[in-house]
Structures are given as structure tokens and as C-alpha cells.
Biotite code that builds the C-alpha atoms (Angstrom):
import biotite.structure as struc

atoms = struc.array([
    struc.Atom([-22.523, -10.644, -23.296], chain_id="A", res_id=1, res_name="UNK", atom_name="CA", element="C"),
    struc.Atom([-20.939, -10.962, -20.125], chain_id="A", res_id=2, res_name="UNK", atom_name="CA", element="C"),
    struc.Atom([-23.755, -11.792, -17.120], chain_id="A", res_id=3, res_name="UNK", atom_name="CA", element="C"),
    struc.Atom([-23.243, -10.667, -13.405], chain_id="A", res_id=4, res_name="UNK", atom_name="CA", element="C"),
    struc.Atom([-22.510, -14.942, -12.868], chain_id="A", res_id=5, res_name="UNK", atom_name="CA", element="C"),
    struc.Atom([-19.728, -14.503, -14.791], chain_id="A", res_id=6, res_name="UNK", atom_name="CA", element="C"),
    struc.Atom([-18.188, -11.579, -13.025], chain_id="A", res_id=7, res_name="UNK", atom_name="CA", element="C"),
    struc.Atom([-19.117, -13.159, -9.716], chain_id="A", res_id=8, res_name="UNK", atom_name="CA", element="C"),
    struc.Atom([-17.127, -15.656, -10.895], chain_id="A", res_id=9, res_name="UNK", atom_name="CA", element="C"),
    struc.Atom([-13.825, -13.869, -11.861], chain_id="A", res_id=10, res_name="UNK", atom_name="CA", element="C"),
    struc.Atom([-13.983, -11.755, -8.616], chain_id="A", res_id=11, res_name="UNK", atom_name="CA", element="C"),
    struc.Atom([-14.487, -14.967, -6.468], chain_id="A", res_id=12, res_name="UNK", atom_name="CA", element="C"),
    struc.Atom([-10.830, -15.492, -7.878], chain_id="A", res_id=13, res_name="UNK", atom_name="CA", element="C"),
    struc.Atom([-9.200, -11.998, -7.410], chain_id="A", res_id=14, res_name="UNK", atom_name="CA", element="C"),
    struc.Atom([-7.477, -12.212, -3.715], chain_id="A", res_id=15, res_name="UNK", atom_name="CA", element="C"),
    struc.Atom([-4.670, -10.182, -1.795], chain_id="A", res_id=16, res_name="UNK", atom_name="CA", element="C"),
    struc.Atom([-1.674, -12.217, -1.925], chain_id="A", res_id=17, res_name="UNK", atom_name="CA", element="C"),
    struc.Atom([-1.089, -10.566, 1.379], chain_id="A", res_id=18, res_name="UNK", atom_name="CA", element="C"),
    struc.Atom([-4.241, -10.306, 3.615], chain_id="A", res_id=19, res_name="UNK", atom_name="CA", element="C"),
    struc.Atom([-7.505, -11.303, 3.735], chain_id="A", res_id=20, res_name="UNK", atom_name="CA", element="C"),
    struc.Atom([-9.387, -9.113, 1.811], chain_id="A", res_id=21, res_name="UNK", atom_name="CA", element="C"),
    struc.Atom([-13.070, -8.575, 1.166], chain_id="A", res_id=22, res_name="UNK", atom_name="CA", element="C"),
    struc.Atom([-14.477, -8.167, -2.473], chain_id="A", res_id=23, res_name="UNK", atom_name="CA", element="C"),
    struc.Atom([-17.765, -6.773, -3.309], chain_id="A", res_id=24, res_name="UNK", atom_name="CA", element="C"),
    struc.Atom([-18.847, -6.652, -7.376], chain_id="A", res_id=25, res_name="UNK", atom_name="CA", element="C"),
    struc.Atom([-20.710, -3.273, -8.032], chain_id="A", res_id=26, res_name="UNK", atom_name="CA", element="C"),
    struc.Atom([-22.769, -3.335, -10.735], chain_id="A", res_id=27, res_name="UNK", atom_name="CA", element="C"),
    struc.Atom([-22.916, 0.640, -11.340], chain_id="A", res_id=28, res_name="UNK", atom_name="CA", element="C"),
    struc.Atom([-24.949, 0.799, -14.378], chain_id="A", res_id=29, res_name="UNK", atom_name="CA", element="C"),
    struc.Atom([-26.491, -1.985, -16.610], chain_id="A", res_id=30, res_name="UNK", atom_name="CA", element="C"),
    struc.Atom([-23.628, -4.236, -17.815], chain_id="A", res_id=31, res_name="UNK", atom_name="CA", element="C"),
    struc.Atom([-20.972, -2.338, -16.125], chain_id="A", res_id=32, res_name="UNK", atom_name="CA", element="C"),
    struc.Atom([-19.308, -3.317, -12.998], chain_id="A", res_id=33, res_name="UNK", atom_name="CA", element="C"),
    struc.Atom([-15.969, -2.748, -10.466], chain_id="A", res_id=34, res_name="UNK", atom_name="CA", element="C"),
    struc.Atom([-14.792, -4.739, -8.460], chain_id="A", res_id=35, res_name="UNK", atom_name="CA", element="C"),
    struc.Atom([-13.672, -3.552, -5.079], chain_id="A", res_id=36, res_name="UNK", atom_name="CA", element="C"),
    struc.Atom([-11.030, -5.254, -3.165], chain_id="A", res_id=37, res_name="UNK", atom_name="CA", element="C"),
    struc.Atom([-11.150, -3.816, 0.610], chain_id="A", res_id=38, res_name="UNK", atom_name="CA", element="C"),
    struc.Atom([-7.898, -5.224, 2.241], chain_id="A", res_id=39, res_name="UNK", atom_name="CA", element="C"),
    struc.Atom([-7.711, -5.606, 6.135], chain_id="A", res_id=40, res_name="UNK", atom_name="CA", element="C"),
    struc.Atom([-5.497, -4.098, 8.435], chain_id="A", res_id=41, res_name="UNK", atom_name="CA", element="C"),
    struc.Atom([-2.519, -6.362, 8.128], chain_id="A", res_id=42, res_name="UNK", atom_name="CA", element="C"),
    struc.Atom([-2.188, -5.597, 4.174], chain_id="A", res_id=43, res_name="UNK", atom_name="CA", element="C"),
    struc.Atom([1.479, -4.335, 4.211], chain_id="A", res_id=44, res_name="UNK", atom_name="CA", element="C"),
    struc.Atom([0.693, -2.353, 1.006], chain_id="A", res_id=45, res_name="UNK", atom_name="CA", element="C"),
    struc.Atom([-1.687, -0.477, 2.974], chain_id="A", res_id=46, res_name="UNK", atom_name="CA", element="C"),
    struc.Atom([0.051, 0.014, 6.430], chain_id="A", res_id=47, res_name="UNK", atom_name="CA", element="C"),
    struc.Atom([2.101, 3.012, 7.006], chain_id="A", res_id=48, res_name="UNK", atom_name="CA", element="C"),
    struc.Atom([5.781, 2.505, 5.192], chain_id="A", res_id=49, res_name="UNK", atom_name="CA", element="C"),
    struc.Atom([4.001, -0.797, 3.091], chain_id="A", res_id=50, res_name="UNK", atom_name="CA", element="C"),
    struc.Atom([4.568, -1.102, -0.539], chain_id="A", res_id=51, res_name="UNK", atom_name="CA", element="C"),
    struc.Atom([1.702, 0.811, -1.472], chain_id="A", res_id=52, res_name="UNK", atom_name="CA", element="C"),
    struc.Atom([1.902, 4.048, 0.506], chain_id="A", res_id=53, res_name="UNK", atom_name="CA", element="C"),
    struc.Atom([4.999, 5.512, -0.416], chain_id="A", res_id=54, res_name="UNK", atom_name="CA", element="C"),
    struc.Atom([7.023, 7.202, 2.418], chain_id="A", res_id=55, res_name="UNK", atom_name="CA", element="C"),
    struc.Atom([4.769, 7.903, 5.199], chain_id="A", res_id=56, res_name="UNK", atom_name="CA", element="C"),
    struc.Atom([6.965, 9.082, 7.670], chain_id="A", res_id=57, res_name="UNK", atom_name="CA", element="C"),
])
């Protein structure tokens, strides 16, 4: 079985290439867990016309 260490582990390892993003490991029910990655304003896949938005305009 896979313990909430080991997560913490593998999401101390999961970055944004691109900002400096925030991670918080959710354990939402016993054994099961996400992983949120909150990026920061200068994330261009998050900024109007980035990567990940589509076409904004």
C-alpha cells in the first residue's frame, strides 16, 4: 500500500516547468489523494492567450 510519505514524496517532485507553483496533496478519502498544482500569475499556460487557455481574445 501506498502511505501519504510516499505521495508527499512524488508531489515534492511534480513542478511547473514555467512558474513557481504551489502543491498541496489532498487526501480526500482514506488511501485516495490529488494532487493540486496552483500555478502563480506568471504561468503562461494560465495567462490570457498562454498555452493553456485557448483564444482568449
Amino acid at each position: 500500500m501506498i502511505t501519504r510519505d510516499a505521495f508527499g514524496h512524488i508531489a515534492d517532485t511534480i513542478t511547473c516547468p514555467d512558474c513557481n507553483a504551489d502543491r498541496k496533496l489532498v487526501e480526500i478519502e482514506p488511501h485516495v489523494f490529488v494532487l493540486a498544482v496552483m500555478h502563480d500569475d506568471t504561468c503562461p499556460w494560465l495567462n490570457p492567450g498562454g498555452y493553456g487557455c485557448g483564444d482568449l481574445a
